[in-house]
Residue frames as a rotation matrix with the C-alpha (Angstrom) as fourth column:
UNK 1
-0.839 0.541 0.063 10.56
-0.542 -0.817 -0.196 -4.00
-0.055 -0.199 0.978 -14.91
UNK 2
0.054 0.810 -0.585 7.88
-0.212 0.581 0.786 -6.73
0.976 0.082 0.203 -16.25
UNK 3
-0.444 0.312 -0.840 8.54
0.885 0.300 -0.356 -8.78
0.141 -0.901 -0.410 -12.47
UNK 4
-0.918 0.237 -0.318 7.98
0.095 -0.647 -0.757 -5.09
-0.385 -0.725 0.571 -10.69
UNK 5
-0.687 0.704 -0.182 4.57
-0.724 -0.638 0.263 -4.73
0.069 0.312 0.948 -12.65
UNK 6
-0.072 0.625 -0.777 3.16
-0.049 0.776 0.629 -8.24
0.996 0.084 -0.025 -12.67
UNK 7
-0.377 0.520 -0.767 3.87
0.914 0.342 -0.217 -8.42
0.150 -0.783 -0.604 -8.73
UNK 8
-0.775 0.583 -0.244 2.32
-0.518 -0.807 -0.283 -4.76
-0.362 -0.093 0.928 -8.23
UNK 9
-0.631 0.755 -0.175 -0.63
-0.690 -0.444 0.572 -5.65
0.354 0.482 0.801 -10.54
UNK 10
-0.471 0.244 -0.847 -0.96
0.664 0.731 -0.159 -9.57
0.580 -0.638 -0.507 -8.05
UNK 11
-0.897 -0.291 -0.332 -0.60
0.425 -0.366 -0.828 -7.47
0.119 -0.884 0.452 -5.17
UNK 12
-0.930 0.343 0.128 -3.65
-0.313 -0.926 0.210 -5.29
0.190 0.156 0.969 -6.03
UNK 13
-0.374 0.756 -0.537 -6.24
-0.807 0.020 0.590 -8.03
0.457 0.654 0.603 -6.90
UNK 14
-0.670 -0.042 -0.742 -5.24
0.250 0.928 -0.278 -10.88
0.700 -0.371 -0.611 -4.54
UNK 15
-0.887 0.248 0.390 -7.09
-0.455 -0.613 -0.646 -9.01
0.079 -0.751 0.656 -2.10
UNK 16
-0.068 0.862 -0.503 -10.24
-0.934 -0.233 -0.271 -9.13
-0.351 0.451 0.821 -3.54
UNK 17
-0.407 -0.156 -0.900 -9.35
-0.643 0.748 0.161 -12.55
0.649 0.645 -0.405 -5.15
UNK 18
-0.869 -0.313 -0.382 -8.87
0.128 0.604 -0.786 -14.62
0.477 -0.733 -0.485 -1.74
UNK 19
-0.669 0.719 0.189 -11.53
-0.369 -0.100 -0.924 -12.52
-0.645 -0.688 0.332 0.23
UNK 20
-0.069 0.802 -0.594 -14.16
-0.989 0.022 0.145 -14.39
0.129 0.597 0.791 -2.42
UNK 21
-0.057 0.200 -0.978 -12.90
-0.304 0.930 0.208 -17.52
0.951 0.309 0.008 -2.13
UNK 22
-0.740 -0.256 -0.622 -12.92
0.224 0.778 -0.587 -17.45
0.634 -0.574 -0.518 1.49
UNK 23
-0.833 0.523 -0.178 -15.48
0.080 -0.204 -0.976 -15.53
-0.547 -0.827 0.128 2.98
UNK 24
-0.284 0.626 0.727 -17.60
0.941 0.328 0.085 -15.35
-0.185 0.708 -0.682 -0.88
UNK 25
-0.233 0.003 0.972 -19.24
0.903 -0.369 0.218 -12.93
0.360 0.929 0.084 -2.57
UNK 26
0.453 0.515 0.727 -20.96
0.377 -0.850 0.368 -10.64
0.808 0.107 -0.579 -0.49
UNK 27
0.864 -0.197 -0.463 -18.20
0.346 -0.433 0.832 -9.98
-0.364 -0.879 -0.306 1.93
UNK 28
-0.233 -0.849 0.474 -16.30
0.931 -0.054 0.361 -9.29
-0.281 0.525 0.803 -0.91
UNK 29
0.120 0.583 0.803 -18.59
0.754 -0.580 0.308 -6.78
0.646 0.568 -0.509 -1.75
UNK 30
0.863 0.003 -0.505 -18.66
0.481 -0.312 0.820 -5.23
-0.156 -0.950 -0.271 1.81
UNK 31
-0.179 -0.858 -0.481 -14.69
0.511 -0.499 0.700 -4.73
-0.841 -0.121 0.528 1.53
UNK 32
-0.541 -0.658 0.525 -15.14
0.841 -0.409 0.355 -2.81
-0.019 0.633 0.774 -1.78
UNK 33
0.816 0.452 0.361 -17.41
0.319 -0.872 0.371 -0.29
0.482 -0.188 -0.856 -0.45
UNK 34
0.599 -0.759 -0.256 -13.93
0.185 -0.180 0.966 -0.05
-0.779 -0.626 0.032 2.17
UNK 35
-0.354 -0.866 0.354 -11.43
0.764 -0.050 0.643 -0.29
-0.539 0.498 0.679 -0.94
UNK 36
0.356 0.467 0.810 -13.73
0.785 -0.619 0.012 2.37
0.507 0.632 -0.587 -3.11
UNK 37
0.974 -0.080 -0.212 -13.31
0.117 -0.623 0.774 4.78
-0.194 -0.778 -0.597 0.50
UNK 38
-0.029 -0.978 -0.205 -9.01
0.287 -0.205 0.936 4.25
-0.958 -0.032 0.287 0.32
UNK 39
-0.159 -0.283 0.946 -9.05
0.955 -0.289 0.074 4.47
0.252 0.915 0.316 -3.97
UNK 40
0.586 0.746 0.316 -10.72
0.690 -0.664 0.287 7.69
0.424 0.050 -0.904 -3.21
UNK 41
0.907 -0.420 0.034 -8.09
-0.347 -0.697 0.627 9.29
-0.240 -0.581 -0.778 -0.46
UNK 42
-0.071 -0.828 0.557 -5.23
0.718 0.345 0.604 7.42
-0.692 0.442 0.570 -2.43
UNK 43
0.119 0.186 0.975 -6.41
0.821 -0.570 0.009 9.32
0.558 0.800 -0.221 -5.81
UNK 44
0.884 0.027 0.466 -6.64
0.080 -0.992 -0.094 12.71
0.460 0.121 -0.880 -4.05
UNK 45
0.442 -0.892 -0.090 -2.97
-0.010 -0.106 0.994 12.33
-0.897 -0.439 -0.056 -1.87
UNK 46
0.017 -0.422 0.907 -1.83
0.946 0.300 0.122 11.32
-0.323 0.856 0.404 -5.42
UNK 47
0.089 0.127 0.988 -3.10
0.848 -0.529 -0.009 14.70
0.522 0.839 -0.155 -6.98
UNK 48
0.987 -0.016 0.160 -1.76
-0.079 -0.916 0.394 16.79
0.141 -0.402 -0.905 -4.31
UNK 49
0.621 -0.683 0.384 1.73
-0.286 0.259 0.923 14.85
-0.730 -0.683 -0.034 -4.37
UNK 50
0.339 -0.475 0.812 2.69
0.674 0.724 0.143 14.21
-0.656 0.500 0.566 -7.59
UNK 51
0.877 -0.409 0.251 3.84
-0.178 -0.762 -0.623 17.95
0.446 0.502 -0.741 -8.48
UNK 52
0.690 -0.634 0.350 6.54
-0.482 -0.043 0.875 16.78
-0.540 -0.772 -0.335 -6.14
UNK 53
0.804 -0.346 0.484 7.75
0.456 0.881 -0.128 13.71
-0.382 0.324 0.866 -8.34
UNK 54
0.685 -0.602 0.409 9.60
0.300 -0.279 -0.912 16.01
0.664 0.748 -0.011 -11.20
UNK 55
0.581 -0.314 0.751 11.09
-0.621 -0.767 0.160 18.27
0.526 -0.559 -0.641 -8.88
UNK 56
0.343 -0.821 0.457 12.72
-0.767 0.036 0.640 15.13
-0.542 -0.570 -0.618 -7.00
UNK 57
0.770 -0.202 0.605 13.50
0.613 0.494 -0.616 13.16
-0.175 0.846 0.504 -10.32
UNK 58
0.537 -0.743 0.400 15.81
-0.445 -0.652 -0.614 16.74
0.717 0.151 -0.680 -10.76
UNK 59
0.525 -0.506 0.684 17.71
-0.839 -0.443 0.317 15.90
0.143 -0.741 -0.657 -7.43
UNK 60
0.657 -0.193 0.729 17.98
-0.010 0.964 0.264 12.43
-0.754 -0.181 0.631 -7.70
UNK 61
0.721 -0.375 0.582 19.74
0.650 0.076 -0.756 13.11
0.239 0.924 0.299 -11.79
UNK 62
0.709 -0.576 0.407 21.48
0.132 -0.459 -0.879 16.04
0.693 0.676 -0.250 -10.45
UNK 63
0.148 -0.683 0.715 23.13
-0.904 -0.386 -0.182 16.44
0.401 -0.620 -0.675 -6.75
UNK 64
-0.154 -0.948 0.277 24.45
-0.652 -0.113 -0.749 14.20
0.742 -0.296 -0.601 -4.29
UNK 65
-0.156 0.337 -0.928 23.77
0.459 0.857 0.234 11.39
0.875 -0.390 -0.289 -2.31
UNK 66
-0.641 0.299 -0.707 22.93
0.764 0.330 -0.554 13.61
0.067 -0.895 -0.441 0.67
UNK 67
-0.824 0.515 -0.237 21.37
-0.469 -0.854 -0.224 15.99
-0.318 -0.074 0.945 -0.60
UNK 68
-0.325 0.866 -0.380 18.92
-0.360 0.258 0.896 13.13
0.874 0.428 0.228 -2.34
UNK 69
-0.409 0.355 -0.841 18.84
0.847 0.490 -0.205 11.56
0.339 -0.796 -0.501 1.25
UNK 70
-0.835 0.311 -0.455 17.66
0.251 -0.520 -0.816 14.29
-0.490 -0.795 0.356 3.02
UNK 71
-0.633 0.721 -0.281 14.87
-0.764 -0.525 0.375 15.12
0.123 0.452 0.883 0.33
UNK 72
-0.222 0.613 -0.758 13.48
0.073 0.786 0.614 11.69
0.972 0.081 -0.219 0.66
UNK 73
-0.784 -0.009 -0.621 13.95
0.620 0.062 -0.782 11.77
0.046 -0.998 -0.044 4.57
UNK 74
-0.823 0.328 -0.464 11.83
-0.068 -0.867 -0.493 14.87
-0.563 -0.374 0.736 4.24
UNK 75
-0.358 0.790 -0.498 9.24
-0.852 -0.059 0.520 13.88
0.382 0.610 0.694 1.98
UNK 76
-0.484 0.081 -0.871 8.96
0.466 0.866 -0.179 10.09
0.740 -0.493 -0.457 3.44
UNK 77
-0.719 0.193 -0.668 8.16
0.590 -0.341 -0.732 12.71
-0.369 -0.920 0.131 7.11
UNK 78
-0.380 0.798 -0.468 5.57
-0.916 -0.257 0.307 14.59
0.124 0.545 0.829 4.84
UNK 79
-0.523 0.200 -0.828 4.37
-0.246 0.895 0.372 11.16
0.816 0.398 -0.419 3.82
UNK 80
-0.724 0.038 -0.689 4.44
0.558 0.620 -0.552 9.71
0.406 -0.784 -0.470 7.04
UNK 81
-0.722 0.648 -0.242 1.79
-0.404 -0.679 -0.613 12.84
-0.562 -0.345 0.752 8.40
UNK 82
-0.518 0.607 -0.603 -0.36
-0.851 -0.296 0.434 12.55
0.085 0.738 0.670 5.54
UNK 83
-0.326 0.496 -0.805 -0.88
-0.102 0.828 0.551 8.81
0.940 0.261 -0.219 5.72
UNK 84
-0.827 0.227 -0.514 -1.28
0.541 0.568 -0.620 8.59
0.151 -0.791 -0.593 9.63
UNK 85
-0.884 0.435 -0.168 -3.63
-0.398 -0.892 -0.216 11.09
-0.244 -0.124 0.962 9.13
UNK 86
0.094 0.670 -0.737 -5.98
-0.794 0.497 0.351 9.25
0.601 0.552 0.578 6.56
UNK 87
-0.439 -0.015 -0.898 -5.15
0.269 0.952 -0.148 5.87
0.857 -0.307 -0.414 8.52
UNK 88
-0.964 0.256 -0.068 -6.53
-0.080 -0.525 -0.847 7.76
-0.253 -0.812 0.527 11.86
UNK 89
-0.222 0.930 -0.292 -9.63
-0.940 -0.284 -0.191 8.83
-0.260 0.232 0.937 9.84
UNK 90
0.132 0.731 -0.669 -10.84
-0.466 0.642 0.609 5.65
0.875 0.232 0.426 8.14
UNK 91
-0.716 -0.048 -0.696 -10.11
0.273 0.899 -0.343 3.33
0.642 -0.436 -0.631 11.28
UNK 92
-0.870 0.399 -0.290 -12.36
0.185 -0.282 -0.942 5.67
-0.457 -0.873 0.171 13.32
UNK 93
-0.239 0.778 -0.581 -14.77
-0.527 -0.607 -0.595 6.79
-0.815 0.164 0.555 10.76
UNK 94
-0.621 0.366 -0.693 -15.50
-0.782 -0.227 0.581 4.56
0.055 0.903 0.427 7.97
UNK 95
-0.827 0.474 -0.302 -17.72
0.520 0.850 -0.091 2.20
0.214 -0.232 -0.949 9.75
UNK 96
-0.293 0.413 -0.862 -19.59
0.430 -0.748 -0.505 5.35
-0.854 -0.519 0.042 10.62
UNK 97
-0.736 -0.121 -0.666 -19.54
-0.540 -0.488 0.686 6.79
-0.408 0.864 0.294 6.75
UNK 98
-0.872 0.291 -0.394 -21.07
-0.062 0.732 0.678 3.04
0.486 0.616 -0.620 5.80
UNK 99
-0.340 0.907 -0.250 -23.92
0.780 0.123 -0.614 2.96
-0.526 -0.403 -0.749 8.52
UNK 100
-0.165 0.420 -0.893 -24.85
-0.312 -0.881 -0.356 6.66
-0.935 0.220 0.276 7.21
UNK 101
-0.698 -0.284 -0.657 -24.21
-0.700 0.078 0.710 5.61
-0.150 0.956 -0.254 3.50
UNK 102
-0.738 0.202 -0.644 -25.72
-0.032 0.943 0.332 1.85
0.675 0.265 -0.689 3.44
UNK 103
0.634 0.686 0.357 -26.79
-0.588 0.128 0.799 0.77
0.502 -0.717 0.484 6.60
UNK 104
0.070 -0.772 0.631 -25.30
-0.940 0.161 0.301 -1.07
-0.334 -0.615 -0.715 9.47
UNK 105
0.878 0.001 0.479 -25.63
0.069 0.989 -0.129 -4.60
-0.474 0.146 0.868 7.72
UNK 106
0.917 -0.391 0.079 -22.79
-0.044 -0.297 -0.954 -2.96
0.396 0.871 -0.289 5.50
UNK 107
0.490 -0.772 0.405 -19.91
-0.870 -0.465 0.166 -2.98
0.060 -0.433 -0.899 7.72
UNK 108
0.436 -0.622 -0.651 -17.26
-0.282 0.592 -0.755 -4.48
0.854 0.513 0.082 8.14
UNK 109
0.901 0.104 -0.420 -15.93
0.397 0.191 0.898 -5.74
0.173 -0.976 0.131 11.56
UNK 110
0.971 -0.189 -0.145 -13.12
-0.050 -0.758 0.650 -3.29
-0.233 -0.624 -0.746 13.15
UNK 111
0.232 -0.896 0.379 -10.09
-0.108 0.363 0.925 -5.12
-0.967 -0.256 -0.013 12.88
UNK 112
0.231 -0.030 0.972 -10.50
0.956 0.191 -0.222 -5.58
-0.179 0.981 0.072 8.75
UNK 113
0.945 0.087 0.316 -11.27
0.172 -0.952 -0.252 -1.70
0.279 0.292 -0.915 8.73
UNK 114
0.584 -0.770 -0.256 -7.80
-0.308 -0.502 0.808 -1.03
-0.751 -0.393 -0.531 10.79
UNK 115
0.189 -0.746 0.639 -6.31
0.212 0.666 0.715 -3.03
-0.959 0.000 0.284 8.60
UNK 116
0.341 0.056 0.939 -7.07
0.917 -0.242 -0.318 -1.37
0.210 0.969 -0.134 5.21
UNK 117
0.977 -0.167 -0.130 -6.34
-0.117 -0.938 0.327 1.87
-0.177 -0.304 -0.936 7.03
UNK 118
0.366 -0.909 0.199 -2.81
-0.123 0.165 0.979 0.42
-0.923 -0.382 -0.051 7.64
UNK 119
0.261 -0.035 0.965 -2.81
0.816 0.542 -0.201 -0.78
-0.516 0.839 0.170 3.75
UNK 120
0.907 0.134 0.400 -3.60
0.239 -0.945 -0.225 2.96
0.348 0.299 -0.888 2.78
UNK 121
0.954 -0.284 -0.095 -0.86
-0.157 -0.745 0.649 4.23
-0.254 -0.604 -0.755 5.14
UNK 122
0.104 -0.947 0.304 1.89
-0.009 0.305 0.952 2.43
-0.995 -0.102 0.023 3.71
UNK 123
0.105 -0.128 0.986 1.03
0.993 0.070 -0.097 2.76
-0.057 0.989 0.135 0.31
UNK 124
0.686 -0.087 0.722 1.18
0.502 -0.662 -0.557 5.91
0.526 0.745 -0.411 0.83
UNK 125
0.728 -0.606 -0.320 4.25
-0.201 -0.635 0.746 6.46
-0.655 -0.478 -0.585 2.64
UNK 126
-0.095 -0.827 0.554 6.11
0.692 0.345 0.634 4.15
-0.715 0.444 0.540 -0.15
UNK 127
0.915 0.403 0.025 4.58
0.233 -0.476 -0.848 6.69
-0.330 0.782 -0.529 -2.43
UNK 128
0.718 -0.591 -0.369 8.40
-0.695 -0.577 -0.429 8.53
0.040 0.564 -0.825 -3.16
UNK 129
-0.209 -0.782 0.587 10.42
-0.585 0.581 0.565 5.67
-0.783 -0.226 -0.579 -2.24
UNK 130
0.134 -0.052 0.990 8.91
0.568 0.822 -0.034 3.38
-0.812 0.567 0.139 -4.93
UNK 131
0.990 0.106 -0.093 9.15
0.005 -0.682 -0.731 6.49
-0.141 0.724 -0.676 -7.43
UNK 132
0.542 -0.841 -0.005 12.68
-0.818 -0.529 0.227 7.11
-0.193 -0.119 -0.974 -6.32
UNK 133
0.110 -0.363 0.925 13.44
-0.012 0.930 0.367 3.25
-0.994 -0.051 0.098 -6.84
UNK 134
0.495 0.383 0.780 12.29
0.779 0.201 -0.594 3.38
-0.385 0.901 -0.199 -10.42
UNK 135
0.936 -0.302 0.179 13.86
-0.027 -0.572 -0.820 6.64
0.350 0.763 -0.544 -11.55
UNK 136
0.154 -0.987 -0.047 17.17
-0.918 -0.161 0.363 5.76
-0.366 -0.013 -0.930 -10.07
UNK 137
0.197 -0.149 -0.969 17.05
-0.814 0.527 -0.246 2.78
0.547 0.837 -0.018 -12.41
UNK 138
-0.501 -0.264 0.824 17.60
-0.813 0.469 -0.344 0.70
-0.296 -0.843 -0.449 -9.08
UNK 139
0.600 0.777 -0.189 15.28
-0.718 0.420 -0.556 -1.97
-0.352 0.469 0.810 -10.55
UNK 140
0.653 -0.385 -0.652 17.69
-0.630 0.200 -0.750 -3.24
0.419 0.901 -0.112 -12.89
UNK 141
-0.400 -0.703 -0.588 18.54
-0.345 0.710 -0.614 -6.86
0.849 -0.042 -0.526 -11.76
UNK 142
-0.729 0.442 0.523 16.15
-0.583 0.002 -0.813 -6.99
-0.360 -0.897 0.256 -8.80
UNK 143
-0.806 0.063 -0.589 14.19
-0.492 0.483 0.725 -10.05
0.330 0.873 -0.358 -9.71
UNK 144
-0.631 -0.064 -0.773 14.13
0.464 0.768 -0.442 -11.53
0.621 -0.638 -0.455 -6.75
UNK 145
-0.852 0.522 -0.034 12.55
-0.266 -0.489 -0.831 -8.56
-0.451 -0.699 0.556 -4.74
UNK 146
-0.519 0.806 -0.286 9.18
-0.849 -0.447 0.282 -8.88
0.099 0.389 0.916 -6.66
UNK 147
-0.140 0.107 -0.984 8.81
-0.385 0.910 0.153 -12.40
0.912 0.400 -0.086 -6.32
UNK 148
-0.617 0.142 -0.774 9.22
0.743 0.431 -0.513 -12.55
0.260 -0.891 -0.371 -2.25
UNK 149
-0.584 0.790 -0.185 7.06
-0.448 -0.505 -0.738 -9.40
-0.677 -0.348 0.649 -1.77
UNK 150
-0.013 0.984 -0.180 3.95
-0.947 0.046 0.318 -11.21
0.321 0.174 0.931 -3.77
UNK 151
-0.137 0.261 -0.955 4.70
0.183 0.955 0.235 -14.89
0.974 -0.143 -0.178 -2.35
UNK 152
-0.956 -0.278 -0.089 5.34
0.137 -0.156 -0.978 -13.29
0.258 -0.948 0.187 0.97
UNK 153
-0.593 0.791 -0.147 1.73
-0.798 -0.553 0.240 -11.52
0.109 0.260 0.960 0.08
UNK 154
-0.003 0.613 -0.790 0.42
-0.592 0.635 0.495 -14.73
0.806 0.470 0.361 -1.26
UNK 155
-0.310 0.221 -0.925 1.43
0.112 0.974 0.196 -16.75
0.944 -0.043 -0.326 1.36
UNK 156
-0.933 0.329 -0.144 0.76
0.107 -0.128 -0.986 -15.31
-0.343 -0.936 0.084 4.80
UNK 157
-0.640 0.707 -0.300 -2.83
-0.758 -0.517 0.397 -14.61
0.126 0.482 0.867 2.78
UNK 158
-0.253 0.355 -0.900 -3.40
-0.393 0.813 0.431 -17.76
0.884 0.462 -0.066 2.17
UNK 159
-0.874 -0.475 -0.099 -2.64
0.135 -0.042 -0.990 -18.44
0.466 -0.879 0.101 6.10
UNK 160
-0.860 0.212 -0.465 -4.06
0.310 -0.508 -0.804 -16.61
-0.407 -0.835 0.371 7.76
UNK 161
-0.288 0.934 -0.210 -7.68
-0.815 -0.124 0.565 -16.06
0.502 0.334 0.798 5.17
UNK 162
-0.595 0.401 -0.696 -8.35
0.268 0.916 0.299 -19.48
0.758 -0.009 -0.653 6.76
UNK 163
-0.405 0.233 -0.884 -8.57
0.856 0.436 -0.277 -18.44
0.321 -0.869 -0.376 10.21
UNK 164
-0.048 0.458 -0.888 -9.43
0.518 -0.749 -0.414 -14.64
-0.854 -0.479 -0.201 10.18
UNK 165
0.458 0.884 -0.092 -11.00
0.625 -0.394 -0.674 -14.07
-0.632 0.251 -0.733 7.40
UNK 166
0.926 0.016 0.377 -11.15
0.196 -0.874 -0.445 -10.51
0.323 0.486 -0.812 5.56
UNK 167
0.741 -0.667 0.079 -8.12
-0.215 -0.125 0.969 -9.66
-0.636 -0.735 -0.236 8.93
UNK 168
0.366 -0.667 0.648 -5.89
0.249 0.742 0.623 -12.46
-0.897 -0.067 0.438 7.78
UNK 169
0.598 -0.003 0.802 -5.72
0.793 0.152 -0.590 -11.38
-0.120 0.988 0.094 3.98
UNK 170
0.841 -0.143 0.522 -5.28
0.070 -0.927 -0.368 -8.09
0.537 0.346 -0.769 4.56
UNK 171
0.731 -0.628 0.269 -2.40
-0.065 0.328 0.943 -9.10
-0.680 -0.706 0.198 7.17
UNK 172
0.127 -0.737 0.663 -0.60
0.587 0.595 0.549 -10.38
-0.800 0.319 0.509 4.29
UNK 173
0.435 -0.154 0.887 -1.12
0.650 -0.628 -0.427 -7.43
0.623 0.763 -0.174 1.83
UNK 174
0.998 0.033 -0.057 0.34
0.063 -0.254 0.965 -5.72
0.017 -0.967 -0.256 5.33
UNK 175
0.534 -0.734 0.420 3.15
0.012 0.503 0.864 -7.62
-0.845 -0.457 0.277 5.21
UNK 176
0.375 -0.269 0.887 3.60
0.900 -0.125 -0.419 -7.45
0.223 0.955 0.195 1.19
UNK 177
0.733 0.007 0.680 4.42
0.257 -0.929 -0.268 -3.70
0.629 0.371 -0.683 1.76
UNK 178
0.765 -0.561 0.316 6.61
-0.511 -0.230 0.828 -3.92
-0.392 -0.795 -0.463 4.85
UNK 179
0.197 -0.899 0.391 8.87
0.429 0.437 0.790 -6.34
-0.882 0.012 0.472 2.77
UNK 180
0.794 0.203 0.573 8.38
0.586 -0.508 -0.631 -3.75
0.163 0.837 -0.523 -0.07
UNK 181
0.968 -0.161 0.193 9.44
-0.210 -0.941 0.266 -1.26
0.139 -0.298 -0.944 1.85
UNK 182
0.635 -0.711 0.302 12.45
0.133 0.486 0.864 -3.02
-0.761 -0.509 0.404 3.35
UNK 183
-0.140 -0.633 0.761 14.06
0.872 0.285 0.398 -4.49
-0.469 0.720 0.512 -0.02
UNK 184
0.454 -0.058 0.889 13.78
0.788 -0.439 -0.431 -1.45
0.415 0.897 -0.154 -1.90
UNK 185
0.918 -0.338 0.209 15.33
-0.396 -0.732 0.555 0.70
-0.035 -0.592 -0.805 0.70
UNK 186
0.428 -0.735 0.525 18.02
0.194 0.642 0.741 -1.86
-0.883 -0.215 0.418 1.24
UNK 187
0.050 -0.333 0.942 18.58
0.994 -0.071 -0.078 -1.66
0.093 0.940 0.327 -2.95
UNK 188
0.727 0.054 0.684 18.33
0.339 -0.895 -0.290 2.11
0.597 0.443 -0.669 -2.96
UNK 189
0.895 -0.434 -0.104 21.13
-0.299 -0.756 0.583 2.68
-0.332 -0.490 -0.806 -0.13
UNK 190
0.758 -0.187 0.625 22.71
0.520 0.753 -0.404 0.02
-0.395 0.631 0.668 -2.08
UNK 191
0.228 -0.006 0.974 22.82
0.944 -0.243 -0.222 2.14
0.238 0.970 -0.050 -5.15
């Protein structure tokens, strides 16, 4: 469980780490007026989704392996609305929020913005899968996953911040979740 929290708590900060050392301080700033905007529609998907958790923590302890598949299938397709929703909205509208808010010097350039959208959307589709990892104890012995989803993280980041920037980072926190997603499915049909 320590690996699954240290690379979760990497994952979070490299972001924010890298985009200082490569683009400095005040386009670091810039993205957290963008990362304040996702904490914000993360935090309220959270508090409209997490009466759900108990309720499939019961199904997962008490029935069957297809009755838990089909609850995840069906929440994951919940999920999957909810986040393309919010990913829709900020890629169209929070460059628009920040000119109203700030001013246009505040923005960020298009491609960064899609990309946090995309960040948002997959964190919150893993939302019950990474629950459903953890309370089916599925963890246990998975070392290895945590370790290639934050080098994977770390290194396309590293990459690709050279040459595009804010883009290139977030490319690789992209990519940190798509091999999230992957290996913990892969362990949970496993199991």
């Amino acid at each position: 469980m320590a690996f699954h929290t240290f690379s979760n708590t990497i994952s979070h900060y490299i972001d924010t780490f890298l985009i200082s050392i490569f683009e400095g301080i005040t386009n670091t700033g810039l993205y957290s007026n963008y990362k304040t905007i996702n904490n914000s529609i993360n935090t309220f998907i959270y508090q409209i989704t997490s009466s759900i958790k108990d309720p499939l923590r019961s199904i997962v302890a008490s029935e069957d392996k297809e009755k838990i598949k089909i609850s995840i299938s069906n929440l994951s397709f919940l999920m999957f609305w909810i986040g393309g929703f919010c990913c829709i909205c900020l890629s169209g509208l929070s460059n628009k929020f920040i000119a109203l808010w700030l001013d246009e010097s505040y923005l960020l350039p298009i491609p960064a913005v899609v990309m946090t959208a995309l960040v948002l959307y997959l964190s919150v589709q893993n939302f019950f899968l990474v629950d459903t990892y953890y309370s089916t104890y599925s963890y246990l012995g998975d070392r290895k996953s945590p370790l290639l989803e934050i080098s994977t993280n770390l290194f396309i980041s590293l990459i690709l911040g050279k040459f595009w920037g804010i883009t290139g980072i977030m490319t690789g926190t992209l990519c940190y979740y798509i091999v999230q997603t992957y290996l913990r499915t892969k362990k949970l049909c496993a199991s």
